[in-house]
C-alpha positions in Angstrom: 8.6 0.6 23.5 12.4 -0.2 24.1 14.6 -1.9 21.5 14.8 -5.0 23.4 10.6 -5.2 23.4 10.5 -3.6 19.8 13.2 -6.9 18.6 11.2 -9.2 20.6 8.4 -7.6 19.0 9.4 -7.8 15.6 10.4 -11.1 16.1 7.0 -12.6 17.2 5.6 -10.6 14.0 8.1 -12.2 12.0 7.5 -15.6 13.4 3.4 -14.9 12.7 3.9 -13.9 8.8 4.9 -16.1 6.7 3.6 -14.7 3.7 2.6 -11.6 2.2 -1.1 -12.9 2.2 -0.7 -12.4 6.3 0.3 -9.3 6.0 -2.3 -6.3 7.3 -0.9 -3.7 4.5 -1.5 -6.4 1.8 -5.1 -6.7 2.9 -6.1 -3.3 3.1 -4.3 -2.9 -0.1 -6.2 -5.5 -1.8 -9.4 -4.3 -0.1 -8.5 -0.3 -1.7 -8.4 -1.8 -5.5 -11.7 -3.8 -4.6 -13.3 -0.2 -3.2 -11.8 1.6 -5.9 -13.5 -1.0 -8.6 -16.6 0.1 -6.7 -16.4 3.2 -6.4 -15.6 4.0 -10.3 -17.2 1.4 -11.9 -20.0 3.6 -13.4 -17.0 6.6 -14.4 -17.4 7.9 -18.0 -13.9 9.1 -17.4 -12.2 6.6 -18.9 -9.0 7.5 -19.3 -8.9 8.7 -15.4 -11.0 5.6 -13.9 -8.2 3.5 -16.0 -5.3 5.3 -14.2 -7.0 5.1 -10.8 -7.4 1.6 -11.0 -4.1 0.9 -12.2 -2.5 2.3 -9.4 -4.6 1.1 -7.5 -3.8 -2.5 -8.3 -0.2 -1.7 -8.4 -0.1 -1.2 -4.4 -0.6 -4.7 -3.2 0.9 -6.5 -6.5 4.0 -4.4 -5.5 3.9 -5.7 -1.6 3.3 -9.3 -3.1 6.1 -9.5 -5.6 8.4 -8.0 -3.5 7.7 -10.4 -0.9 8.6 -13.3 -3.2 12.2 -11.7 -3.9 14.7 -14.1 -2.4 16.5 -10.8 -0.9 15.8 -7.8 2.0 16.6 -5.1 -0.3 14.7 -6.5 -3.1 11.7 -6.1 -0.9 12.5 -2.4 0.4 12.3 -1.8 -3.2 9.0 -2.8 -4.3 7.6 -1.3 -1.0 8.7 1.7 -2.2 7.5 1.6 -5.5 4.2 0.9 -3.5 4.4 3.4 -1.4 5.2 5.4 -4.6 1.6 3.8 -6.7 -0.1 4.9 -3.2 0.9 8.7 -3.8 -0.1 8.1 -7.6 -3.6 7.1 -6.9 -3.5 9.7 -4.3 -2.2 12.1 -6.5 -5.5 10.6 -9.0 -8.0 10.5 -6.4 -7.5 14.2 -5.5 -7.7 15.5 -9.1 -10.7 13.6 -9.7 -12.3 15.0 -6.9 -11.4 18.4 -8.2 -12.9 17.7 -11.7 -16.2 16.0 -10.5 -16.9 18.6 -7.1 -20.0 16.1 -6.1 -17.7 13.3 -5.8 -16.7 12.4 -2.2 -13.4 10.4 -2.0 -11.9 11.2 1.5 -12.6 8.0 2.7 -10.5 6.8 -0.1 -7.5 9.3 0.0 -7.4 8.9 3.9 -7.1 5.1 3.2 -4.1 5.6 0.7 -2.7 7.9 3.5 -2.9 5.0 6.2 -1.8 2.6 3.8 1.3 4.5 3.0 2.1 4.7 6.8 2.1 1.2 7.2 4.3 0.4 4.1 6.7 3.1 5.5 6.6 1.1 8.8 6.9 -1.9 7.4 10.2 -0.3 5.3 11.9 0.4 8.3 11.6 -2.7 9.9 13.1 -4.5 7.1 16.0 -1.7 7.1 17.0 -2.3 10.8 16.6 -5.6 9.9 19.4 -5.1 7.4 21.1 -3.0 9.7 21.9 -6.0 12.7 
């Protein structure tokens, strides 16, 4: 895609969200807590399972909140800290895995990994945003 297709692009996007709530990273954001909830809510690991889902929460309040800032970089900046709760419950899912070896969670940490692509996506569009 060229920069003239990629801006007319973008702006088509732009013109088709109008809030957070249309955004596919939100979504799949909000679906990951939902699956997480699932997936854990039977854990004895308490301490663990309340970190996991704490993390897992924080990804799409983070997108949502910094959606509702009245500024550009505002928004880059809770993106990141979402990006940053992604590699968190990541971080989490991986060490769970290694403490409970019957536990499956790929499906889960290849989620966080796609998730984390879009929000980085998503950052640099808002930067060359900034940038014009």
């Amino acid at each position: 895609m060229n920069d003239e297709t990629q801006a007319l692009h973008t702006d088509h996007l732009n013109e088709m969200i109008k809030t957070f709530e249309d955004l596919d990273v939100w979504k799949r954001a909000c679906q990951l807590a939902v699956d997480i909830y699932k997936v854990f809510q039977n854990s004895k690991d308490y301490s663990l399972k309340d970190q996991i889902q704490r993390a897992s929460v924080s990804i799409s309040s983070n997108i949502a909140e910094g959606a509702e800032r009245d500024s550009t970089p505002d928004y880059i900046k809770f993106l990141r800290y979402s990006k940053g709760s992604c590699a968190e419950l990541r971080t989490q899912l991986y060490i769970h895995q290694r403490i409970h070896s019957s536990t499956d969670l790929s499906h889960l940490i290849k989620e966080t990994k796609d998730i984390s692509a879009m929000l980085q996506a998503l950052i640099n569009s808002l930067q060359r945003k900034l940038a014009k």
